[in-house]
N, CA, C and O atoms as a CHARMM CRD file, in Angstrom:
* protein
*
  216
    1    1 UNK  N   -145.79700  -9.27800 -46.31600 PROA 1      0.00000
    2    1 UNK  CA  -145.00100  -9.74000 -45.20900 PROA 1      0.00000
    3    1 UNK  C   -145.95900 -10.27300 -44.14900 PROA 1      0.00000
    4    1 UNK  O   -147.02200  -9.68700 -43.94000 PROA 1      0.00000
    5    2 UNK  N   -145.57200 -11.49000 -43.39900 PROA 2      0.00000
    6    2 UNK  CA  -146.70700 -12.20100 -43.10400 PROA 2      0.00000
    7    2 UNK  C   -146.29700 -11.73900 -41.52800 PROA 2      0.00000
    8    2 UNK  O   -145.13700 -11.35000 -41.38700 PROA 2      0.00000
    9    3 UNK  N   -147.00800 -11.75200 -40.55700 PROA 3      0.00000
   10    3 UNK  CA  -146.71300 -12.05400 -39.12900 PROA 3      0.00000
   11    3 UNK  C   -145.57200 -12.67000 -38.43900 PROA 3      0.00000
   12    3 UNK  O   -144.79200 -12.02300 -37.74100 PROA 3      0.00000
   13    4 UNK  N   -145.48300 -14.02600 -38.66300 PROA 4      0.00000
   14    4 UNK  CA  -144.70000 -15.34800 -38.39700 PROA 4      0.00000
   15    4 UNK  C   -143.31700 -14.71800 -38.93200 PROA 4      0.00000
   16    4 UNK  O   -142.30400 -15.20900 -38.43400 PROA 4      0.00000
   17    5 UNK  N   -143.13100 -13.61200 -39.95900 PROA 5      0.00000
   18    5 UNK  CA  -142.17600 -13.25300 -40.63600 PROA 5      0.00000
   19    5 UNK  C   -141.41300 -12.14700 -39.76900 PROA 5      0.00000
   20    5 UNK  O   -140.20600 -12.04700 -39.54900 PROA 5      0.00000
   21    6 UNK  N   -142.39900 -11.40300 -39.37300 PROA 6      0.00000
   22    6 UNK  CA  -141.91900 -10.19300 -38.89100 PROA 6      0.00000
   23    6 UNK  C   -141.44000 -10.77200 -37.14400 PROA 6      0.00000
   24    6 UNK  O   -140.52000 -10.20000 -36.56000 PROA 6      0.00000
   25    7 UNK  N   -142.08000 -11.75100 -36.59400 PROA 7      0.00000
   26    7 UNK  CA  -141.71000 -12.75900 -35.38900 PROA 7      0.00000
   27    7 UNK  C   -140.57700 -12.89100 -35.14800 PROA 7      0.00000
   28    7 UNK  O   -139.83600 -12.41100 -34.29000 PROA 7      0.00000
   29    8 UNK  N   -140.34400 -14.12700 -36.59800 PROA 8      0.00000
   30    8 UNK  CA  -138.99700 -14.22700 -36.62700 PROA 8      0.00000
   31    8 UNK  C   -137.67600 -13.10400 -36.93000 PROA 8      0.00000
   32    8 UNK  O   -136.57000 -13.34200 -36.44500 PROA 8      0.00000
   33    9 UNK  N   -137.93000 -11.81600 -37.81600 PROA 9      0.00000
   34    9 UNK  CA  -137.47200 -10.93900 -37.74400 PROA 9      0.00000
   35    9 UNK  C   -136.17900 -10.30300 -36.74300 PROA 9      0.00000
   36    9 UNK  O   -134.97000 -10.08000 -36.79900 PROA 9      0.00000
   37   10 UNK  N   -137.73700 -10.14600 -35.48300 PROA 10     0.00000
   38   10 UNK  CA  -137.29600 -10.06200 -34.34500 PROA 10     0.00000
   39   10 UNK  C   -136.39600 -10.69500 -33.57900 PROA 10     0.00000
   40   10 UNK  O   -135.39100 -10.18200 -33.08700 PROA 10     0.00000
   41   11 UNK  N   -136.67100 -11.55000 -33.49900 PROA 11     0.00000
   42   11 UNK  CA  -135.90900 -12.71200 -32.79600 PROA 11     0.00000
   43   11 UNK  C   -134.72500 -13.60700 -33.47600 PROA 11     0.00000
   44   11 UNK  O   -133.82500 -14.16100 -32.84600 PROA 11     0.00000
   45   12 UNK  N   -134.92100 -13.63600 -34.97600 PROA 12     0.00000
   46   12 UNK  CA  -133.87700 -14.43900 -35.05600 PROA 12     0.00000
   47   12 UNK  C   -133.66500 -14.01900 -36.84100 PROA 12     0.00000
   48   12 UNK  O   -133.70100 -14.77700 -37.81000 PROA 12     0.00000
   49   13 UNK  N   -133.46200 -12.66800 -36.78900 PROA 13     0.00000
   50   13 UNK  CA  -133.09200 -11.64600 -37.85100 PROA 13     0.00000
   51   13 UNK  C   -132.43900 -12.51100 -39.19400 PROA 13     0.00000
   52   13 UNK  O   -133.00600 -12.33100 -40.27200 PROA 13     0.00000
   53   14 UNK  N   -131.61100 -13.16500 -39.16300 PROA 14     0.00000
   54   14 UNK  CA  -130.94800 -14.21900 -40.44400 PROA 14     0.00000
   55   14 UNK  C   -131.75500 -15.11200 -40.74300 PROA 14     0.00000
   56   14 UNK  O   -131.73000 -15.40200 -41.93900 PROA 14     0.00000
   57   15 UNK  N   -132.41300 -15.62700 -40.17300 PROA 15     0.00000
   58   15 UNK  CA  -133.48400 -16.98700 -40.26700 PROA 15     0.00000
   59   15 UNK  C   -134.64300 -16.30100 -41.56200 PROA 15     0.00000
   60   15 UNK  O   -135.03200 -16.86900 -42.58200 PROA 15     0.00000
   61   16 UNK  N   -135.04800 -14.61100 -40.95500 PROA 16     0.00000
   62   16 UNK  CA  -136.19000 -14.76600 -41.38700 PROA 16     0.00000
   63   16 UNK  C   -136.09900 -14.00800 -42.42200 PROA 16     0.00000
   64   16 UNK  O   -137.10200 -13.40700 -42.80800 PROA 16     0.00000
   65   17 UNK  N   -134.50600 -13.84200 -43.28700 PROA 17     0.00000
   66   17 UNK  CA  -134.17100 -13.74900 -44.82800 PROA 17     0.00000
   67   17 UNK  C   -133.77600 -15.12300 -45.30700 PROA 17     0.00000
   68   17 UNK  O   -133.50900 -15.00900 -46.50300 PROA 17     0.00000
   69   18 UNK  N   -133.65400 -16.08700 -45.00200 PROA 18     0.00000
   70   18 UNK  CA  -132.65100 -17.30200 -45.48500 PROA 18     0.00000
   71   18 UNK  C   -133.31500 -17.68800 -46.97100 PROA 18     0.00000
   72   18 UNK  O   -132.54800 -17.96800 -47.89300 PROA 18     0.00000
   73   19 UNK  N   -134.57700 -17.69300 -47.15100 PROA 19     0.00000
   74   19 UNK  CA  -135.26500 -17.90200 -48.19500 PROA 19     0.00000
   75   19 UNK  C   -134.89100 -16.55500 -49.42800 PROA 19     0.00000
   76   19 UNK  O   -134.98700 -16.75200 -50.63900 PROA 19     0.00000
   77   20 UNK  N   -134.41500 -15.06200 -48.74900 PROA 20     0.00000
   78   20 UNK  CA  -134.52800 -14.05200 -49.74500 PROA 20     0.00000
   79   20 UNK  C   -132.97100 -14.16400 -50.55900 PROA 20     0.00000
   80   20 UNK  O   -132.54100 -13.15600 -51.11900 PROA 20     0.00000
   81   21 UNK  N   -132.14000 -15.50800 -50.57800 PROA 21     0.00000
   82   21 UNK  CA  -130.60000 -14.81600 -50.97300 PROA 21     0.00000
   83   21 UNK  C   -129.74300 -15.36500 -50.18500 PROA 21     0.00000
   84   21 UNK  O   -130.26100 -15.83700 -49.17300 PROA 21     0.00000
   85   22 UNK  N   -128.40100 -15.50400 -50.28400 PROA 22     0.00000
   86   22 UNK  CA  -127.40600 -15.80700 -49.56400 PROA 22     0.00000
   87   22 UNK  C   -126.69300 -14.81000 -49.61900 PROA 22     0.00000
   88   22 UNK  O   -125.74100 -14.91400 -48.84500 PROA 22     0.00000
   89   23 UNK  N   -126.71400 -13.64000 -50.32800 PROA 23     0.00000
   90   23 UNK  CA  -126.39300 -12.40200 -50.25000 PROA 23     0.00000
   91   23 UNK  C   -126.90200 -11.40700 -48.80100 PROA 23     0.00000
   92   23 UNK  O   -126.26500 -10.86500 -47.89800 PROA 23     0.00000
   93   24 UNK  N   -128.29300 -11.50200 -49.11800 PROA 24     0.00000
   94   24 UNK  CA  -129.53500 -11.13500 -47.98400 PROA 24     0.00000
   95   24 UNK  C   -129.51400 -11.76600 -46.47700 PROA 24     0.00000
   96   24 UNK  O   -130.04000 -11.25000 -45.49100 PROA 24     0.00000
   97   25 UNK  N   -128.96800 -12.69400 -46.50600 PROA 25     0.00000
   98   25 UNK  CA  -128.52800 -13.85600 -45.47600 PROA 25     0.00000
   99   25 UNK  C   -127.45700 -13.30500 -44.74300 PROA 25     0.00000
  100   25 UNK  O   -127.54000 -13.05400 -43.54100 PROA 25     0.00000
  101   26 UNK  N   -126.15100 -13.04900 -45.63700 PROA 26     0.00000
  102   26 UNK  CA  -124.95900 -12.80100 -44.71800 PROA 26     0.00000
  103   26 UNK  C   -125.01500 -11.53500 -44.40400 PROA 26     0.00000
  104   26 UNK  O   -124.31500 -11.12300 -43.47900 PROA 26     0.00000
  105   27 UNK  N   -125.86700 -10.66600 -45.12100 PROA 27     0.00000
  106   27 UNK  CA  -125.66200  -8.82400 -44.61000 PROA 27     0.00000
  107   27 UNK  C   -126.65100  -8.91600 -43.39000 PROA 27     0.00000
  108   27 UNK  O   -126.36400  -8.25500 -42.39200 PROA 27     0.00000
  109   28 UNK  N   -127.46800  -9.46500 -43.38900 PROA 28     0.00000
  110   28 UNK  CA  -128.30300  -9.97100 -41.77200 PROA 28     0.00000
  111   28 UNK  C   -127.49500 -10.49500 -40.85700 PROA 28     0.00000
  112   28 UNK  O   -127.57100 -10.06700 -39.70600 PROA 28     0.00000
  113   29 UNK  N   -126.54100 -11.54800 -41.19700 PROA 29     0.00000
  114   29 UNK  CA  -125.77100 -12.36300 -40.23000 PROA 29     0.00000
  115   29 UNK  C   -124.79900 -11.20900 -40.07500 PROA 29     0.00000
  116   29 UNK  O   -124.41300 -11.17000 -38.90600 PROA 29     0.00000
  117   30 UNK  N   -124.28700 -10.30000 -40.78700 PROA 30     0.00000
  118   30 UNK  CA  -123.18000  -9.67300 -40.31100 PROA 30     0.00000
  119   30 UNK  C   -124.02800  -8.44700 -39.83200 PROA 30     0.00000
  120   30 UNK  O   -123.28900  -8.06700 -38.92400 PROA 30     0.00000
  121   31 UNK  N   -124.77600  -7.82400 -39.82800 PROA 31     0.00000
  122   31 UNK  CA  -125.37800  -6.68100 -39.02000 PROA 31     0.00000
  123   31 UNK  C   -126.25100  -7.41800 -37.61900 PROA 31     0.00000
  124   31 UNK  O   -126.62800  -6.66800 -36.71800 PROA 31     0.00000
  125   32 UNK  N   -126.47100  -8.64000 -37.55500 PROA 32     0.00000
  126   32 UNK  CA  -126.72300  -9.08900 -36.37300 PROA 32     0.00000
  127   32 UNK  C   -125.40500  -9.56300 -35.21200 PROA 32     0.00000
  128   32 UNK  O   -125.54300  -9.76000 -34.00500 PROA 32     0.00000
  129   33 UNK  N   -124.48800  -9.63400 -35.80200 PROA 33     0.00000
  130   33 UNK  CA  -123.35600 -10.01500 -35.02300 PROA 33     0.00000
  131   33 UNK  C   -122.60500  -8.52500 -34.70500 PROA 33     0.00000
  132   33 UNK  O   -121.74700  -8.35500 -33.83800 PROA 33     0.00000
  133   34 UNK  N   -123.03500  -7.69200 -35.44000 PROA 34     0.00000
  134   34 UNK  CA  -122.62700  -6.17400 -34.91600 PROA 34     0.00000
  135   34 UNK  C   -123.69500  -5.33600 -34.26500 PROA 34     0.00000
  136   34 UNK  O   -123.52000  -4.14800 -33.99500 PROA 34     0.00000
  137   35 UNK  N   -125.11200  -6.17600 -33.95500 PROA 35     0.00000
  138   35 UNK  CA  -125.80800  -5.43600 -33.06100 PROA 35     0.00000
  139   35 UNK  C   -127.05700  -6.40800 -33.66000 PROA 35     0.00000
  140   35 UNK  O   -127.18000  -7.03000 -34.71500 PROA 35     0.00000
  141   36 UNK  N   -127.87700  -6.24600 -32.53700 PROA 36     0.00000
  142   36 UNK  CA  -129.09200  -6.65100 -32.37000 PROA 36     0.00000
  143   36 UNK  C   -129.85700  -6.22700 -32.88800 PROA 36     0.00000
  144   36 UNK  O   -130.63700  -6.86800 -33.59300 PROA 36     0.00000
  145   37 UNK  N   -129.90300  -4.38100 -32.62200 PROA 37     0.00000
  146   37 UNK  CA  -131.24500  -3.90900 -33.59700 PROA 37     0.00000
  147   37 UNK  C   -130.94700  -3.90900 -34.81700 PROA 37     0.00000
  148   37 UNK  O   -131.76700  -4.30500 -35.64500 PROA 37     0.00000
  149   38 UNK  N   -129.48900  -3.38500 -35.24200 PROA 38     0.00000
  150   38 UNK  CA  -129.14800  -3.69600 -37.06700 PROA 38     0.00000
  151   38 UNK  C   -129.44500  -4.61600 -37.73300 PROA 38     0.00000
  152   38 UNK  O   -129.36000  -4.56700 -38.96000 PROA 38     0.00000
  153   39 UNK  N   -129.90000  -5.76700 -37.02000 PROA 39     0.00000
  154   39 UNK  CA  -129.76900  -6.85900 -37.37100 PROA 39     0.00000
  155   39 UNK  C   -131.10900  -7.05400 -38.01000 PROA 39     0.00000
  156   39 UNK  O   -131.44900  -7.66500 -39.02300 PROA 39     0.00000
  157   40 UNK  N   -131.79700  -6.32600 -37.08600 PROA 40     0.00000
  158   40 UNK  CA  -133.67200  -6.58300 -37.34200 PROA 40     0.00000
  159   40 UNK  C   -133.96500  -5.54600 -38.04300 PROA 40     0.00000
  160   40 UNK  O   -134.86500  -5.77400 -38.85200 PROA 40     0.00000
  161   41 UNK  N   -133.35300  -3.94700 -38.06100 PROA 41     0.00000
  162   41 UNK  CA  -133.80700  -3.73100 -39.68400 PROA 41     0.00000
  163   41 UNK  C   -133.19900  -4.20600 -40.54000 PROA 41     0.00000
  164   41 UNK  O   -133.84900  -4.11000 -41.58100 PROA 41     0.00000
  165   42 UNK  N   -132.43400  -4.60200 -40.66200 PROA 42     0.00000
  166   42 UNK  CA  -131.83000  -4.86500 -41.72100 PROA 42     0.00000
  167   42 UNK  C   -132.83100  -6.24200 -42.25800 PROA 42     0.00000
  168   42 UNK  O   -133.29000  -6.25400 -43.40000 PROA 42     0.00000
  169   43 UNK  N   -132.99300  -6.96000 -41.63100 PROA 43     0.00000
  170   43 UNK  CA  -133.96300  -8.05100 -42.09100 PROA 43     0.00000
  171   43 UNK  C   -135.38000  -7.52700 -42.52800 PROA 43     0.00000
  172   43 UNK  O   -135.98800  -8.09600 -43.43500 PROA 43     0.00000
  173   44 UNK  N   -136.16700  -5.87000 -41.53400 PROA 44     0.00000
  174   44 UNK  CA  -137.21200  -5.75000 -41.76200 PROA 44     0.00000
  175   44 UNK  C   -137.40400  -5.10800 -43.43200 PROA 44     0.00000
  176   44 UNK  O   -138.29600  -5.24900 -44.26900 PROA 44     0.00000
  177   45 UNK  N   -136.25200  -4.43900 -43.42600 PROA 45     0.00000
  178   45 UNK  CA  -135.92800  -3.66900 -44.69600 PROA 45     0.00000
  179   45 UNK  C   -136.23900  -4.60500 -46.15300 PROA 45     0.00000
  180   45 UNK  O   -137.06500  -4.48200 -47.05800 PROA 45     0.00000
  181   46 UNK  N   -135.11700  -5.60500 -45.86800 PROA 46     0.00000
  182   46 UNK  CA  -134.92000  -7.02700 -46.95100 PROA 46     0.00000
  183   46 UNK  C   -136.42500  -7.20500 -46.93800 PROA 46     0.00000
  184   46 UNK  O   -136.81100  -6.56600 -47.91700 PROA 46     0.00000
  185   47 UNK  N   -137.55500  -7.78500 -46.28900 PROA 47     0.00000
  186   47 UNK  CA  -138.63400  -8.18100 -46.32000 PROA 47     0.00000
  187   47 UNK  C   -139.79700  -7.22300 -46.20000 PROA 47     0.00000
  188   47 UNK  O   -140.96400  -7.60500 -46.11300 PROA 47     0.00000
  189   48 UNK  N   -139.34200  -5.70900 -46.20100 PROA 48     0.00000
  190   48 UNK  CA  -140.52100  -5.02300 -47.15600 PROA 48     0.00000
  191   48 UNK  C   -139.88100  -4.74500 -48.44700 PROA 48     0.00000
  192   48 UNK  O   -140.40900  -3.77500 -48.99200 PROA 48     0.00000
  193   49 UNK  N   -138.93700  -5.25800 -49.11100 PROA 49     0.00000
  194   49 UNK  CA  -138.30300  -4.97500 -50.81300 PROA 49     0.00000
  195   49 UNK  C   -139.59600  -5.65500 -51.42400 PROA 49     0.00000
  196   49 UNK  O   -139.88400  -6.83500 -51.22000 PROA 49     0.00000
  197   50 UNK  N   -140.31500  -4.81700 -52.16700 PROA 50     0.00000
  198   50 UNK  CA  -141.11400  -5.59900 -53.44400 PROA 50     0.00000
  199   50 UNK  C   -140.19900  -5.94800 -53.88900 PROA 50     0.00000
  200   50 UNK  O   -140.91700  -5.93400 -54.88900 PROA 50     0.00000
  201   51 UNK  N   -139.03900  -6.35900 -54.29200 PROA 51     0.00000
  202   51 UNK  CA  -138.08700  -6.97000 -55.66200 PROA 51     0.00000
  203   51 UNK  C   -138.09900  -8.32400 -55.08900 PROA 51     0.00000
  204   51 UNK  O   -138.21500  -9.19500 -55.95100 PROA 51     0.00000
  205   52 UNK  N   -137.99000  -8.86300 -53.55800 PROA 52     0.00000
  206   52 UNK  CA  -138.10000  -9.78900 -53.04800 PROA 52     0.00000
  207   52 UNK  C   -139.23000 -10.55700 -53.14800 PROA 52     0.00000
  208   52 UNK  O   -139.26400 -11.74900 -53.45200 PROA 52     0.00000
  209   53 UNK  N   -140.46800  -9.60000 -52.79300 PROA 53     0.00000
  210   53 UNK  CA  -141.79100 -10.64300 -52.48600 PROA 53     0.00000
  211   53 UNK  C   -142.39400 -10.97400 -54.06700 PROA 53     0.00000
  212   53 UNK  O   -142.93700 -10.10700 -54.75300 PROA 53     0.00000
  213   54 UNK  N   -142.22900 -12.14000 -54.42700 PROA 54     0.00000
  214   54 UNK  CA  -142.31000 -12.26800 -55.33500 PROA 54     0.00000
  215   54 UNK  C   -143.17200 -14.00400 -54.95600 PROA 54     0.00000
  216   54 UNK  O   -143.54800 -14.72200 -55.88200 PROA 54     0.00000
């Protein structure tokens, strides 16, 4: 997980899965529209999955 990743994370939680899934995408978009911090683990979570970093 790169820097620039964990950045965007923060700040703009759906963006910085869009590459992991459209599955991975909307459970970000919908835990960011029900809160801010859900939003960013939920993205930090998705992007420490080894099944992802591939």
């Amino acid at each position: 997980m790169s820097f620039w990743r964990v950045v965007l994370a923060v700040f703009l939680p759906p963006l910085a899965v869009c590459d992991k899934g459209c599955g991975s995408f909307i459970i970000v978009f919908l835990l960011t529209l029900a809160g801010w911090v859900p939003g960013i683990i939920g993205a930090l979570v998705i992007l420490n999955n080894p099944k992802y970093n591939r």
